[in-house]
Biopython code that builds the backbone (N, CA, C, O; Angstrom):
import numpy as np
from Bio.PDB.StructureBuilder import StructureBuilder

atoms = [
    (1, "UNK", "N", (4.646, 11.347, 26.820)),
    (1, "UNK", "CA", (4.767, 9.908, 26.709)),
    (1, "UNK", "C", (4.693, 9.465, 25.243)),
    (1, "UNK", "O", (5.299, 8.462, 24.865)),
    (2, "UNK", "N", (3.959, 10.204, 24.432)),
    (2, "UNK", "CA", (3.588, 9.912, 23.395)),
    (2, "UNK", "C", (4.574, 10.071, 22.344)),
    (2, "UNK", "O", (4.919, 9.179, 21.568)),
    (3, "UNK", "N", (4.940, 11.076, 22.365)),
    (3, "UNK", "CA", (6.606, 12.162, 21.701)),
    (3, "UNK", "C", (7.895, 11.060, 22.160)),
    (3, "UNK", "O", (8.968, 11.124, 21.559)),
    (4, "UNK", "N", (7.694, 10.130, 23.191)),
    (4, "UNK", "CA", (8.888, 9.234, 23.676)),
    (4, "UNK", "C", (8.705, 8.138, 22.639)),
    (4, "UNK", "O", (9.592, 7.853, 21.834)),
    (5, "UNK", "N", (7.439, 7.489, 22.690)),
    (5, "UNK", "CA", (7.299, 6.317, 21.716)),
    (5, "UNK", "C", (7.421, 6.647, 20.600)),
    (5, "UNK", "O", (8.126, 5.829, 20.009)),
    (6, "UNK", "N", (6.973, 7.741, 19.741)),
    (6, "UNK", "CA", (7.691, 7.904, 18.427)),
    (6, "UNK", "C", (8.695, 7.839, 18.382)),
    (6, "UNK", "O", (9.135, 7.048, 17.547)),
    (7, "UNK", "N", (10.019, 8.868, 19.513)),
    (7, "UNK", "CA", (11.284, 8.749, 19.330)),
    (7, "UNK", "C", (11.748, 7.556, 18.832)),
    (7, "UNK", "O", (12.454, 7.395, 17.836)),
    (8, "UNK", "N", (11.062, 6.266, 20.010)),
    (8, "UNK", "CA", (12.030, 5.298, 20.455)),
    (8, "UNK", "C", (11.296, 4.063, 18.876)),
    (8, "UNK", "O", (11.700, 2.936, 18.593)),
    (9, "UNK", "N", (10.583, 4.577, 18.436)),
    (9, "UNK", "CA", (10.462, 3.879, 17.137)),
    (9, "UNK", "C", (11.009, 4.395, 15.558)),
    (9, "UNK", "O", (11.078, 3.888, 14.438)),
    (10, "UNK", "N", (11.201, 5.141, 15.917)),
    (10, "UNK", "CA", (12.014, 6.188, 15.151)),
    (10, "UNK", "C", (13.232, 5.781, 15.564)),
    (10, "UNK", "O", (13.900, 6.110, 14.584)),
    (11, "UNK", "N", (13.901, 5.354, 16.237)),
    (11, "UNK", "CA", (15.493, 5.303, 16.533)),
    (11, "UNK", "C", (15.296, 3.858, 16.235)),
    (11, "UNK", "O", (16.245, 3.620, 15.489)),
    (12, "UNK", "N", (14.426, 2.428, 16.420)),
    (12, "UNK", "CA", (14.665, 1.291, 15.424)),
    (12, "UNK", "C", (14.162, 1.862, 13.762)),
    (12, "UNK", "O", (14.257, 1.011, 12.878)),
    (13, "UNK", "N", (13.765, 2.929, 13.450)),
    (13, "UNK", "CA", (13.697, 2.947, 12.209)),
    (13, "UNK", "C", (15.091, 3.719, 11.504)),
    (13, "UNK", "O", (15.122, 4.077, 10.326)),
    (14, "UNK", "N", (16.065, 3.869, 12.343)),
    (14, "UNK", "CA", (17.673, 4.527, 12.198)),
    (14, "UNK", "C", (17.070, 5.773, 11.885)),
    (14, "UNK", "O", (17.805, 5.567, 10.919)),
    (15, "UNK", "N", (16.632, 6.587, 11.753)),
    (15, "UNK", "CA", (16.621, 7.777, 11.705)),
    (15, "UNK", "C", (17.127, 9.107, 12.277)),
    (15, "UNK", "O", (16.549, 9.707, 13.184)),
    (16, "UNK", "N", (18.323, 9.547, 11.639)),
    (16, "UNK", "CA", (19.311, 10.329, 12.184)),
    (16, "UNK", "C", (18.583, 11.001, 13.855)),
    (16, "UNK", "O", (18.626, 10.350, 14.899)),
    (17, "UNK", "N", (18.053, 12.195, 13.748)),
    (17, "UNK", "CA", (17.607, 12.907, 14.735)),
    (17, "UNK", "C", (17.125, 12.061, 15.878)),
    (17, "UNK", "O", (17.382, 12.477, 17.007)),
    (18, "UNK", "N", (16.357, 10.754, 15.729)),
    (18, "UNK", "CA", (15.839, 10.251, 16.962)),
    (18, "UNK", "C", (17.715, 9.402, 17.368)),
    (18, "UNK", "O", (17.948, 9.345, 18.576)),
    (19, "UNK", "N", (18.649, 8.937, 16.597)),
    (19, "UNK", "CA", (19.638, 8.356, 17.257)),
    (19, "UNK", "C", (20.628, 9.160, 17.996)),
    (19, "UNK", "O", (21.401, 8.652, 18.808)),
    (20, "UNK", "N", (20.594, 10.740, 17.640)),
    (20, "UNK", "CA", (21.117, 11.696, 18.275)),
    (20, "UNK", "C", (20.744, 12.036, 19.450)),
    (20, "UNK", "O", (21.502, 12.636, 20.212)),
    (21, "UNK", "N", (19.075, 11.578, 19.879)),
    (21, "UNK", "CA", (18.254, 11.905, 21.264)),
    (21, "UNK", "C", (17.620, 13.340, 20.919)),
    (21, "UNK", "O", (17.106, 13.899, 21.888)),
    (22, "UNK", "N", (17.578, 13.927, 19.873)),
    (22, "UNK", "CA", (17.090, 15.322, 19.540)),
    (22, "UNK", "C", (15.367, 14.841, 19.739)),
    (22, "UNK", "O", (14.899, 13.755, 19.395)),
    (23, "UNK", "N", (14.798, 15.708, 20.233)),
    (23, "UNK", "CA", (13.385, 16.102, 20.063)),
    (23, "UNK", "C", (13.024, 16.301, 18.706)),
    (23, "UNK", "O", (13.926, 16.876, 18.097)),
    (24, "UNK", "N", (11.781, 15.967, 17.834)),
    (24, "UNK", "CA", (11.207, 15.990, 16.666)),
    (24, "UNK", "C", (10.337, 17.368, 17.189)),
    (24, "UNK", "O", (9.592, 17.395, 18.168)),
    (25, "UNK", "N", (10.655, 18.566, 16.216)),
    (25, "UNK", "CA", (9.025, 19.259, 16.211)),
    (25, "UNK", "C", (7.725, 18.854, 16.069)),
    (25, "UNK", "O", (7.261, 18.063, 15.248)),
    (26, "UNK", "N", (7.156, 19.488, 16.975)),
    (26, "UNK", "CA", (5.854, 19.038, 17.632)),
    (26, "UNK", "C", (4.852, 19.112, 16.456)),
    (26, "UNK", "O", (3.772, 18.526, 16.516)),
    (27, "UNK", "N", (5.199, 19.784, 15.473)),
    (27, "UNK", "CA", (4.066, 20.352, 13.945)),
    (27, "UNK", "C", (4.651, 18.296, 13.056)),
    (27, "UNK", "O", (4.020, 17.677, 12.200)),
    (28, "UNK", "N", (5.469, 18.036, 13.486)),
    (28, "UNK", "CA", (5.912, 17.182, 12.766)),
    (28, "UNK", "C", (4.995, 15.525, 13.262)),
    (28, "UNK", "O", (4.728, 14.604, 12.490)),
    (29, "UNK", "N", (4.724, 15.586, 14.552)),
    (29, "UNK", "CA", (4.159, 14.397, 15.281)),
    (29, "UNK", "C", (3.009, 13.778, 14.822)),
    (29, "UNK", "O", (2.878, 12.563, 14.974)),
    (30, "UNK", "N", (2.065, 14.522, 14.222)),
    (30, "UNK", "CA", (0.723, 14.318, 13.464)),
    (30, "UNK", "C", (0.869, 13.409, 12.149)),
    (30, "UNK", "O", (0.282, 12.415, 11.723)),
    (31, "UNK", "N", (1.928, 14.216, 11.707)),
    (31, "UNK", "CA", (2.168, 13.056, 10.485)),
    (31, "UNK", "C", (2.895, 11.600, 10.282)),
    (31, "UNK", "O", (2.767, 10.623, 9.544)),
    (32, "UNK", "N", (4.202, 12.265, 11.976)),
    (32, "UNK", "CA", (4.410, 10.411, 11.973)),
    (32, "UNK", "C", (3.555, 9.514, 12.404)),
    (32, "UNK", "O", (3.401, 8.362, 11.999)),
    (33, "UNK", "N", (2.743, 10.343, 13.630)),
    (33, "UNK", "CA", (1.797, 9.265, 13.590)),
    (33, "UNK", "C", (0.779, 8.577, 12.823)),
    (33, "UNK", "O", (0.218, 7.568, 13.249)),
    (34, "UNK", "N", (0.464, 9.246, 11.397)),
    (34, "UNK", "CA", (0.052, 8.443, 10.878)),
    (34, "UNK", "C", (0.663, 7.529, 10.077)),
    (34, "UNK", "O", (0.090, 6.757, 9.308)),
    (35, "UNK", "N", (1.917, 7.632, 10.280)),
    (35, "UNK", "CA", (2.995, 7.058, 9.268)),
    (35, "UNK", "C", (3.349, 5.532, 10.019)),
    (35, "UNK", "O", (3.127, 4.360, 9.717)),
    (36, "UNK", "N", (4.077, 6.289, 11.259)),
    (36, "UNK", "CA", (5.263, 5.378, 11.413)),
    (36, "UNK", "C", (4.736, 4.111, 11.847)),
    (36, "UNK", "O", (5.562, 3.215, 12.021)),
    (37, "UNK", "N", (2.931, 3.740, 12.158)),
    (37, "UNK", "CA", (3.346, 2.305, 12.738)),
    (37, "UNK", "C", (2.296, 1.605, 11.478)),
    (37, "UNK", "O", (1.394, 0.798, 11.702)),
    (38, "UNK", "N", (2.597, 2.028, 10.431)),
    (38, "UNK", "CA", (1.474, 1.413, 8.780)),
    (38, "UNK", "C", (2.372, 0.446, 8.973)),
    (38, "UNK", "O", (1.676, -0.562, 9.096)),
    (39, "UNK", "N", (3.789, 0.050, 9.102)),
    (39, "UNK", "CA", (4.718, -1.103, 8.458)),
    (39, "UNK", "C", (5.907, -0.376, 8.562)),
    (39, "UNK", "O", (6.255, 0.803, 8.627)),
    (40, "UNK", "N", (6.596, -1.906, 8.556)),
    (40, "UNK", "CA", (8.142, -1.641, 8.316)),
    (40, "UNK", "C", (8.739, -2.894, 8.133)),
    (40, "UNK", "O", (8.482, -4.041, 8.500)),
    (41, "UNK", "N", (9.863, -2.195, 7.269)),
    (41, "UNK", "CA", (10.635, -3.638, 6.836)),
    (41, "UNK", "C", (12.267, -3.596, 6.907)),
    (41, "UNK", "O", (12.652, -2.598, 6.299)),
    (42, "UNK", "N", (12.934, -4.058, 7.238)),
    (42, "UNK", "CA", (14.704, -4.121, 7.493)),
    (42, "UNK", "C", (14.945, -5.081, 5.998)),
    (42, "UNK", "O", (16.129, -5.157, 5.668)),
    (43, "UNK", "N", (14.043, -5.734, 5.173)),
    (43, "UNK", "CA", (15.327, -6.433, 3.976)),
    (43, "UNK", "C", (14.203, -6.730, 3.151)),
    (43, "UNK", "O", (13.030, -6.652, 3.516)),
    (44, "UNK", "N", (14.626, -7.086, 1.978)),
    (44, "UNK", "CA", (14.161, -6.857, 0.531)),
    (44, "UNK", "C", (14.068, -8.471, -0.075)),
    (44, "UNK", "O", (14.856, -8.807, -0.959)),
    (45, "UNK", "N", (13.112, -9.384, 0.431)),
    (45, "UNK", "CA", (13.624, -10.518, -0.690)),
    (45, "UNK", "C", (13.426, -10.870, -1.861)),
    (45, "UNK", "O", (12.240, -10.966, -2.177)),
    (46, "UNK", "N", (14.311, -11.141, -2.762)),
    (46, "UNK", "CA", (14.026, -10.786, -3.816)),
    (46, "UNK", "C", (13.461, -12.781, -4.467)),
    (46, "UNK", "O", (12.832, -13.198, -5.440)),
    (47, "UNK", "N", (14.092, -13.399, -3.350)),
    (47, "UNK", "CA", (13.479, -14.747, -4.015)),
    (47, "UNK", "C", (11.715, -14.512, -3.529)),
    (47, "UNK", "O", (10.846, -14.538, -4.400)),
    (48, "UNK", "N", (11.520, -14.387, -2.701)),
    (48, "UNK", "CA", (10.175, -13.813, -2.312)),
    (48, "UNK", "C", (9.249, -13.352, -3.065)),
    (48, "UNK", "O", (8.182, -13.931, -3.267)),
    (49, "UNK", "N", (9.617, -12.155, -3.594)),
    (49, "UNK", "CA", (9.031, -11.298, -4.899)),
    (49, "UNK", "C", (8.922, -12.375, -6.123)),
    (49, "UNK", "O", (7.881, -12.792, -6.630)),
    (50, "UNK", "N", (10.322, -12.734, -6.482)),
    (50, "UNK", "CA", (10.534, -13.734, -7.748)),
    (50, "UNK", "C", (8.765, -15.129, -7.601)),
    (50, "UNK", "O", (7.980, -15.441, -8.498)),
    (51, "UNK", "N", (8.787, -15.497, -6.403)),
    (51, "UNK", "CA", (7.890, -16.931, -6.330)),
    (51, "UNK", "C", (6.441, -16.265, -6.501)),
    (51, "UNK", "O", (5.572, -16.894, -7.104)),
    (52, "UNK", "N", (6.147, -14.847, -5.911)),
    (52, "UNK", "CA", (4.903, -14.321, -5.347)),
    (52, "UNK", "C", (4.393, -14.058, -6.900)),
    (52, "UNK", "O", (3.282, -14.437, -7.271)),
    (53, "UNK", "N", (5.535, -13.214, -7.963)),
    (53, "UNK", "CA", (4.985, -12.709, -9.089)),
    (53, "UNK", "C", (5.782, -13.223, -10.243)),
    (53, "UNK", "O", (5.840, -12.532, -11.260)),
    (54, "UNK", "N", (6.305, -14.192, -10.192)),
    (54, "UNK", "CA", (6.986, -15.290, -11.674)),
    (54, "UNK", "C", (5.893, -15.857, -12.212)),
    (54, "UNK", "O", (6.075, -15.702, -13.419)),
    (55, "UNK", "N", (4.854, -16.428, -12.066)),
    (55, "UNK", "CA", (4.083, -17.035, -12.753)),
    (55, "UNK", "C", (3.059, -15.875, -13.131)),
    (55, "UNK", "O", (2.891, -15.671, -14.334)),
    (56, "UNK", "N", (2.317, -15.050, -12.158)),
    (56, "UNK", "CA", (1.887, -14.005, -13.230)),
    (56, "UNK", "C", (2.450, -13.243, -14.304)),
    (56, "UNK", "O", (1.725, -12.699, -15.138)),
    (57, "UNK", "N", (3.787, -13.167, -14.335)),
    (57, "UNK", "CA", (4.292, -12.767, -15.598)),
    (57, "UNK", "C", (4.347, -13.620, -16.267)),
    (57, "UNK", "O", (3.918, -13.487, -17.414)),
    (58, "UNK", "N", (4.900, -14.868, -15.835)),
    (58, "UNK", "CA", (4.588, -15.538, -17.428)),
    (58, "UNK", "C", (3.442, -16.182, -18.168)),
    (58, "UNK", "O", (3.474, -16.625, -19.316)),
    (59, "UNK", "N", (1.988, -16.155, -16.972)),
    (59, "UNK", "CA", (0.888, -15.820, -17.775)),
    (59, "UNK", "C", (0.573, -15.116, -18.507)),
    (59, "UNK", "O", (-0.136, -15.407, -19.470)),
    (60, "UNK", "N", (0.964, -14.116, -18.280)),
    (60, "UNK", "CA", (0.001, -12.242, -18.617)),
    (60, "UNK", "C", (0.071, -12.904, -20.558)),
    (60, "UNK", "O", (0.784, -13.697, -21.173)),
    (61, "UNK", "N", (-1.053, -12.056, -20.882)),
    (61, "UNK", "CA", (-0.895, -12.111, -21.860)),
    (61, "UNK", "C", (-0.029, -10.670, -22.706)),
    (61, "UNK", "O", (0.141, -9.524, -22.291)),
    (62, "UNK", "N", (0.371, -11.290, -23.957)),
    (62, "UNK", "CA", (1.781, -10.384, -24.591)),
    (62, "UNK", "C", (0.635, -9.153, -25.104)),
    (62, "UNK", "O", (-0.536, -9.245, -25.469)),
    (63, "UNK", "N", (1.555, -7.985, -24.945)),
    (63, "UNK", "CA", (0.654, -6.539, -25.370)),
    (63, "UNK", "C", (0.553, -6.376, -26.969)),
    (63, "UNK", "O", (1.491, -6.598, -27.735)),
    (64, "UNK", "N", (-0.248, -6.114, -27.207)),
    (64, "UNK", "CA", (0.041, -5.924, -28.927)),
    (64, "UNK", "C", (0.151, -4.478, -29.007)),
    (64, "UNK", "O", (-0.069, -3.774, -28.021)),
    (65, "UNK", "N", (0.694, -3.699, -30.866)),
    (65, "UNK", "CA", (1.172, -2.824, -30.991)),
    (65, "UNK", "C", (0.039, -2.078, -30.600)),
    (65, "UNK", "O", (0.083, -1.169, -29.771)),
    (66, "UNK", "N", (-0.917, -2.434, -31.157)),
    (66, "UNK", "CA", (-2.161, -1.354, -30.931)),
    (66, "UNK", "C", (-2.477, -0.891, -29.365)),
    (66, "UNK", "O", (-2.736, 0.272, -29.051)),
    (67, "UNK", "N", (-2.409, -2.039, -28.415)),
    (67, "UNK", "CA", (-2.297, -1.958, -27.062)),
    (67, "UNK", "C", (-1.484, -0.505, -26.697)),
    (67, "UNK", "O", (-1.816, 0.537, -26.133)),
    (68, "UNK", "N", (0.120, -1.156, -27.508)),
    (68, "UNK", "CA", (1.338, -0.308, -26.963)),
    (68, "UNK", "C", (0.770, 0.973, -27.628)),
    (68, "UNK", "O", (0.892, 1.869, -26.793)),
    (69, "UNK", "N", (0.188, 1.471, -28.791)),
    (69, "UNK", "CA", (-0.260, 2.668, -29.246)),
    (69, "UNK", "C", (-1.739, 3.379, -28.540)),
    (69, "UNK", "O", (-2.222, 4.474, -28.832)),
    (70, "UNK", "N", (-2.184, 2.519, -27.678)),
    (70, "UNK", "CA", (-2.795, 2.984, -26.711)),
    (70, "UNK", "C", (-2.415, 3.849, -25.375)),
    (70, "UNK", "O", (-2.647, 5.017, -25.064)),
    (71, "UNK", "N", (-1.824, 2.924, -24.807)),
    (71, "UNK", "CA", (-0.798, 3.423, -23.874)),
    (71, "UNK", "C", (-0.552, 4.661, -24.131)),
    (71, "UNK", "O", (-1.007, 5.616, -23.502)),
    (72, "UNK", "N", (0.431, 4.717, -25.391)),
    (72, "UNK", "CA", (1.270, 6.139, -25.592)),
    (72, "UNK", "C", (0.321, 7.710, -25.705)),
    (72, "UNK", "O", (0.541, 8.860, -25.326)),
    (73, "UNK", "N", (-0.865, 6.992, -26.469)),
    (73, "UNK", "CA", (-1.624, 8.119, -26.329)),
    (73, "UNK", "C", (-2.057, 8.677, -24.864)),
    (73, "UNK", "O", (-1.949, 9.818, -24.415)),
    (74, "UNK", "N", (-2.574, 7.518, -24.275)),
    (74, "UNK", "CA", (-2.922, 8.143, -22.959)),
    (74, "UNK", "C", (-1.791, 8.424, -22.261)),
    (74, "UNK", "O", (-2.282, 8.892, -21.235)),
    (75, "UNK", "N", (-0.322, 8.468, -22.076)),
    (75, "UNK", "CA", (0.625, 8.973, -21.752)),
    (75, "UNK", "C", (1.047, 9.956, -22.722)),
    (75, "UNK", "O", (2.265, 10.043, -22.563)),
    (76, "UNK", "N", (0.737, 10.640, -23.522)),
    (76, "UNK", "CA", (0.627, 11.778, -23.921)),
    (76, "UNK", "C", (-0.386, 12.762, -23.667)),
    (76, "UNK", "O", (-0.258, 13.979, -23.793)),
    (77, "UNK", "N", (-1.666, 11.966, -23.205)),
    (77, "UNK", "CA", (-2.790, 12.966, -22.672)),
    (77, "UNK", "C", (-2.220, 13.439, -21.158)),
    (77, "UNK", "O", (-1.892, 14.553, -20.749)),
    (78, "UNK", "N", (-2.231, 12.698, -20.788)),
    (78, "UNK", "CA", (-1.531, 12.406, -19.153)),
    (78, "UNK", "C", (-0.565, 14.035, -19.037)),
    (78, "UNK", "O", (-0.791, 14.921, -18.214)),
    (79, "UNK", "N", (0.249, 14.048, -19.853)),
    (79, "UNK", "CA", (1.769, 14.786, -20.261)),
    (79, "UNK", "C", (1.657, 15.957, -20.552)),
    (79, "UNK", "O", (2.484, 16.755, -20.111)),
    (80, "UNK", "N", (0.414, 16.462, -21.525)),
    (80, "UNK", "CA", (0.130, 17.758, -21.813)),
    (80, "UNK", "C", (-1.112, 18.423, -20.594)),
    (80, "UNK", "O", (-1.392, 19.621, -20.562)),
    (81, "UNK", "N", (-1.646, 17.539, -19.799)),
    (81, "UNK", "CA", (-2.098, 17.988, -18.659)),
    (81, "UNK", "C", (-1.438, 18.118, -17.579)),
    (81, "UNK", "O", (-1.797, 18.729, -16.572)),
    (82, "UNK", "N", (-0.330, 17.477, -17.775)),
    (82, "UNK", "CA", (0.767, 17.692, -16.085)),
    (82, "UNK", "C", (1.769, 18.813, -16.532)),
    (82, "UNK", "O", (2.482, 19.289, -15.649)),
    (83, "UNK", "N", (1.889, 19.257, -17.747)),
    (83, "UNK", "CA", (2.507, 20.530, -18.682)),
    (83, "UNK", "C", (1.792, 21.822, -18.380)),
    (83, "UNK", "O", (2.380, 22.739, -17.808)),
    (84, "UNK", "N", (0.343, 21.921, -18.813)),
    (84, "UNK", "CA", (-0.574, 22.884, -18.396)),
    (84, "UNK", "C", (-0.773, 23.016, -16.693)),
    (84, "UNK", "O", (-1.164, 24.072, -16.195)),
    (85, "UNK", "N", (-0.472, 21.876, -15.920)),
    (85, "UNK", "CA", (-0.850, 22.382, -14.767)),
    (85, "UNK", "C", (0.695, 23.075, -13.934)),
    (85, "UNK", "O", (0.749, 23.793, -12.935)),
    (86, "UNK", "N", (1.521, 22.679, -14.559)),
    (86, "UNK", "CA", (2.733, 23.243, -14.302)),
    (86, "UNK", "C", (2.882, 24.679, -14.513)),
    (86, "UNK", "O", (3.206, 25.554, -13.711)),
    (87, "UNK", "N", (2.497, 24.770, -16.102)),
    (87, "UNK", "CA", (2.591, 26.258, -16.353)),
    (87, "UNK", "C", (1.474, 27.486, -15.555)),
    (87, "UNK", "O", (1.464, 28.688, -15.823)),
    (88, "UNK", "N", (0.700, 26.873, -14.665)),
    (88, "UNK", "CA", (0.015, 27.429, -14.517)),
    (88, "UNK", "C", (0.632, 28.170, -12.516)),
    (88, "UNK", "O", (0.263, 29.192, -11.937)),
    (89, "UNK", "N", (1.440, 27.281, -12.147)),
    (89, "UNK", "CA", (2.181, 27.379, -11.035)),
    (89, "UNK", "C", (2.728, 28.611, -11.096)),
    (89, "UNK", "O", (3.474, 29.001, -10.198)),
]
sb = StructureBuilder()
sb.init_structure("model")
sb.init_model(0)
sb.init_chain("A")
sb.init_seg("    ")
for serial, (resi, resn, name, xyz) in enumerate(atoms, 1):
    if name == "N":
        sb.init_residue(resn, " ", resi, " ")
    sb.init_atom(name, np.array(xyz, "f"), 0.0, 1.0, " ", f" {name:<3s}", serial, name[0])
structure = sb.get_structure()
């Protein structure tokens, strides 16, 4: 029963295999279920976004260089640790 309601939410989420009627592997069910019923959305508004976060941007205050030379360092620390953990793969 359970393997049906994922399908059949999975086939409004268009997802090839459930619109074909194919069965999902059973190793796979654990993870939609924690997935598939967090949210969902069919469209993007962008006037939406624009009203929700236009005025916090044009509050924010402007970054200064030193700010921006902050940043870079810690995105260079960031960079030589995601380097070392790579090489270590």
């Amino acid at each position: 029963m359970q393997h049906e309601n994922l399908v059949c939410r999975l086939r409004m989420m268009s997802d090839p295999r459930a619109l074909e009627g194919k069965k999902l592997p059973p190793e796979l069910l654990p993870i939609l279920r924690s997935q598939v019923y967090r949210g969902n959305t069919d469209e993007l508004s962008l006037s939406a976004i624009s009203e929700k976060w236009s005025r916090w941007f044009q509050e924010r205050p402007s970054i200064s260089a030193e700010d921006m030379k902050l940043a870079r360092e810690g995105l260079d620390i960031y960079e030589r640790k995601r380097l070392r953990a790579i090489k270590k793969l």
